[in-house]
C-alpha positions in Angstrom: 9.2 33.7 -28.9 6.1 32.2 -26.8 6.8 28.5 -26.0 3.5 26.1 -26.3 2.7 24.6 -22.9 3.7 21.1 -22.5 -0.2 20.2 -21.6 -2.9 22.0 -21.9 -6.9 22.0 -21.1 -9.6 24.1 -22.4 -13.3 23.2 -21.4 -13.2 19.2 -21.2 -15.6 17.0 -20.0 -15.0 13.3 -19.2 -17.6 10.5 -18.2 -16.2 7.8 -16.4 -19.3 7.0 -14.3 -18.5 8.7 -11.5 -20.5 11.2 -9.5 -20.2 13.5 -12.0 -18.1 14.2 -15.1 -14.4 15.1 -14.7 -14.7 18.7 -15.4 -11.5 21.1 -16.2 -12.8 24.4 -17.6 -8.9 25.7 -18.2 -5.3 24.3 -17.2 -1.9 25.0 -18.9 1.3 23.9 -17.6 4.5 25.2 -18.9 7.8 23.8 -19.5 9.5 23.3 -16.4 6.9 24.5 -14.2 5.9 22.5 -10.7 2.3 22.3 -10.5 -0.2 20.4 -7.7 -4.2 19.8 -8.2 -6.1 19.3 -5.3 -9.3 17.9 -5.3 -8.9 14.9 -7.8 -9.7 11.4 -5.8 -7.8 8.6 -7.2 -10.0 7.4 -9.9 -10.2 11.3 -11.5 -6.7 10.9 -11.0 -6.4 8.3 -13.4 -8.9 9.8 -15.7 -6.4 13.2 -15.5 -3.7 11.1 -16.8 -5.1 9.2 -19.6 -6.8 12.4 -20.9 -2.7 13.6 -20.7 -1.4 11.0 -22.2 -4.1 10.4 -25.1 -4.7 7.2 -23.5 -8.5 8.1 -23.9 -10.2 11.3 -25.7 -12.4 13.6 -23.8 -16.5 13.9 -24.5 -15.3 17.5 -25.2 -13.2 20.1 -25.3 -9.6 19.3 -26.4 -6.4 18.4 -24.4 -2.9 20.0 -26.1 0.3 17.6 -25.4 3.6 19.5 -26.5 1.0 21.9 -28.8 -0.4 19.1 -30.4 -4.2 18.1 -29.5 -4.9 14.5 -28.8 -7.4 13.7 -31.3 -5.4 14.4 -34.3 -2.8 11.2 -32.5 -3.2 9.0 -36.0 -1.6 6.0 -35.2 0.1 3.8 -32.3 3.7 4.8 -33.6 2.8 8.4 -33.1 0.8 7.6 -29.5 3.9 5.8 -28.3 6.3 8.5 -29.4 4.1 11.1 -27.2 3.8 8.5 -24.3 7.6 8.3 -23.8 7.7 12.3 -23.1 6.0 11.2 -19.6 6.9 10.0 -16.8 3.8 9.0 -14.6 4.4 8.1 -10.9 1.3 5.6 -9.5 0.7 2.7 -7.7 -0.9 1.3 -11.1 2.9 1.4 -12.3 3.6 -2.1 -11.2 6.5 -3.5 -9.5 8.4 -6.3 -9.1 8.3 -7.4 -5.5 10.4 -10.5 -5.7 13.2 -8.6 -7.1 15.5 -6.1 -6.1 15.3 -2.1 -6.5 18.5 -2.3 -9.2 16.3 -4.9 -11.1 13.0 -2.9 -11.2 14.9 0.0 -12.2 16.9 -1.7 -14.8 13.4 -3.6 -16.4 12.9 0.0 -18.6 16.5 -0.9 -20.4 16.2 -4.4 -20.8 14.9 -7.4 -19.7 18.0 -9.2 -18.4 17.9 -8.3 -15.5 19.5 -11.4 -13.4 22.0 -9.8 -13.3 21.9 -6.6 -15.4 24.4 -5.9 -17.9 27.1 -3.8 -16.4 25.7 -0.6 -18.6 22.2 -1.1 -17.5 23.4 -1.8 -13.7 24.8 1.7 -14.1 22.2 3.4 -15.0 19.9 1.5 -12.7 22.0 2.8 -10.0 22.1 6.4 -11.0 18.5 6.4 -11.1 18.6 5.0 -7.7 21.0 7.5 -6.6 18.8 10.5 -7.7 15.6 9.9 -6.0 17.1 9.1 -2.8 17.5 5.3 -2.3 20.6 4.7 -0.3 23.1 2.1 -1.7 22.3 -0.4 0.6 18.8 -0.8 -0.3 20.0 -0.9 -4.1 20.2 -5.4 -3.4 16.9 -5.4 -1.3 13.9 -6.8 -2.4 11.1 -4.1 -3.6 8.8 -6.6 -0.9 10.3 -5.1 1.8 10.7 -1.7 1.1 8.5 0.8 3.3 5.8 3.4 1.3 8.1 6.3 0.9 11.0 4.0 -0.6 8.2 2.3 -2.9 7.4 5.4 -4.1 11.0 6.5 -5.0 11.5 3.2 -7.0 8.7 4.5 -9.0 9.7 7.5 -9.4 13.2 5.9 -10.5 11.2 4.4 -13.4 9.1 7.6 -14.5 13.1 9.5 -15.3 14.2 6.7 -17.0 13.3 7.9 -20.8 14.3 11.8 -19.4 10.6 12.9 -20.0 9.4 16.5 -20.4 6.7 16.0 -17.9 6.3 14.0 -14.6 2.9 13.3 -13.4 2.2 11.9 -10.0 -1.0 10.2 -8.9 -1.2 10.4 -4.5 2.0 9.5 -3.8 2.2 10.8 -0.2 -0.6 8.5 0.7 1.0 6.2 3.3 3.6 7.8 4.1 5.0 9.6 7.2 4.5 13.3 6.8 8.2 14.0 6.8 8.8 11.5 4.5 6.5 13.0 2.1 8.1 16.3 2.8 11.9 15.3 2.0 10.3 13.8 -1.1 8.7 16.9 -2.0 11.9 18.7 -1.9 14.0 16.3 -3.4 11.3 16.3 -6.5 11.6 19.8 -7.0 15.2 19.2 -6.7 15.1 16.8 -9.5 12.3 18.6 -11.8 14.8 21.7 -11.6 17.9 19.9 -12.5 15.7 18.0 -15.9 14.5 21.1 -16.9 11.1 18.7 -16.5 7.2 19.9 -16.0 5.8 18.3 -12.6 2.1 17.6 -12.4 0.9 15.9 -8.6 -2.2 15.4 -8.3 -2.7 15.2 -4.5 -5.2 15.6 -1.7 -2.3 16.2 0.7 -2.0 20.2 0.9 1.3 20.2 2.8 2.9 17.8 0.3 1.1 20.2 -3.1 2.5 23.3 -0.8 6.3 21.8 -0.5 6.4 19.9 -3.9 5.1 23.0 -6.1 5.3 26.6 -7.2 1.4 26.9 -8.4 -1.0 24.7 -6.2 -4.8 24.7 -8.1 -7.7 23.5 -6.6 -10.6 21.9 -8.4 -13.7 22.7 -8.1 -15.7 19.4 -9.5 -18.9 21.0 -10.4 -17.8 23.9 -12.4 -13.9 22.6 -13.5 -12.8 25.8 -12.1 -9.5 25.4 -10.8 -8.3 28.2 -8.1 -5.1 28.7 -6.3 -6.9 29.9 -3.0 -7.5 28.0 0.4 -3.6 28.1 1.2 -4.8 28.5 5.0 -5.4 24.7 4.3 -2.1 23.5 3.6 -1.0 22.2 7.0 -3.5 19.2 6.6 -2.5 16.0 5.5 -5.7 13.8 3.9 -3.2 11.0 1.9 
């Protein structure tokens, strides 16, 4: 029995006044599968994801979410149902700086969060746990945390709801190259143990080469997306 891909593009063109359209003549992304794109800049980033997540529609050709195309979403009830099957890892994903890492990662529960109820705490703390975060920076305030433990509180937040698919927007940008390389690792760690799809979207080869199994890069003018220039991956551009 053939399993649908959890997301899927087939010739779509999207205008958000940049240079040129976001063009993606083909992508499909499989359950559980680890997957980099190279080539998006931060605002086709964004576009990527809210083309995912039926957050907007494309000018054409159709985007498939779990099998089901995005246009045929009828209703908020059904959009927000999709939406919780992602996890998306950005820097739009805002934090709380005044409070600490247990409290951001116990806001998705609840929203007593001084202090969390002891079942929240717990589960705050397992997330924690997972991505990395040492205990002692469980109590610290987000404010002081360095890029790479930012990041990791975000992530934190994305596996909350378990979703199916984890997409990541330039998260090595900023930090040290062997920080972004134990996170790479520990993501694939983490995608394996889910049983979750991974989708960064990177211009950092070395992190795409560590943190997937398939790295594609785009070519903006056609929305051909190739798996070649591997003699790149040992540069870091953010």
């Amino acid at each position: 029995m053939t399993t649908a891909p959890v997301l899927e593009f087939r010739d779509v063109s999207k205008d958000y006044r940049g240079l040129r359209p976001l063009r993606i003549e083909h992508l499909s992304i499989l359950r559980g599968e680890r997957v980099a794109l190279v080539g998006f800049d931060q605002p086709m980033a964004e576009v990527f994801v809210n083309l995912a997540t039926a957050t907007t529609l494309p000018d054409r050709g159709e985007v498939k979410v779990f099998g089901q195309p995005t246009a045929s979403i009828v209703d908020s009830a059904e959009w927000l149902t999709l939406v919780d099957r992602f996890g998306i890892v950005s820097e739009r994903a805002v934090l709380l700086d005044s409070l600490t890492v247990q409290q951001n990662l116990a806001v998705p529960f609840t929203l007593e969060i001084e202090p969390p109820p002891d079942d929240v705490a717990e589960k705050a703390a397992g997330l924690a746990s997972e991505v990395g975060l040492v205990e002692p920076e469980w109590t610290a305030a987000i404010a002081s945390l360095d890029p790479s433990a930012r990041v990791k509180v975000r992530l934190g937040r994305a596996l909350a709801f378990d979703p199916a698919l984890v997409m990541l927007e330039h998260v090595s940008a900023g930090m040290a190259a062997s920080a972004a390389g134990d996170f790479a690792r520990r993501l694939r760690e983490i995608s394996a143990r889910r049983g979750a799809a991974v989708i960064a979207l990177t211009a950092d080869r070395a992190f795409a080469a560590a943190a997937a199994d398939r790295v594609l890069t785009l070519d903006a003018a056609t929305g051909r997306l190739s798996s070649g220039r591997r003699g790149w991956f040992g540069l870091r551009h953010g």
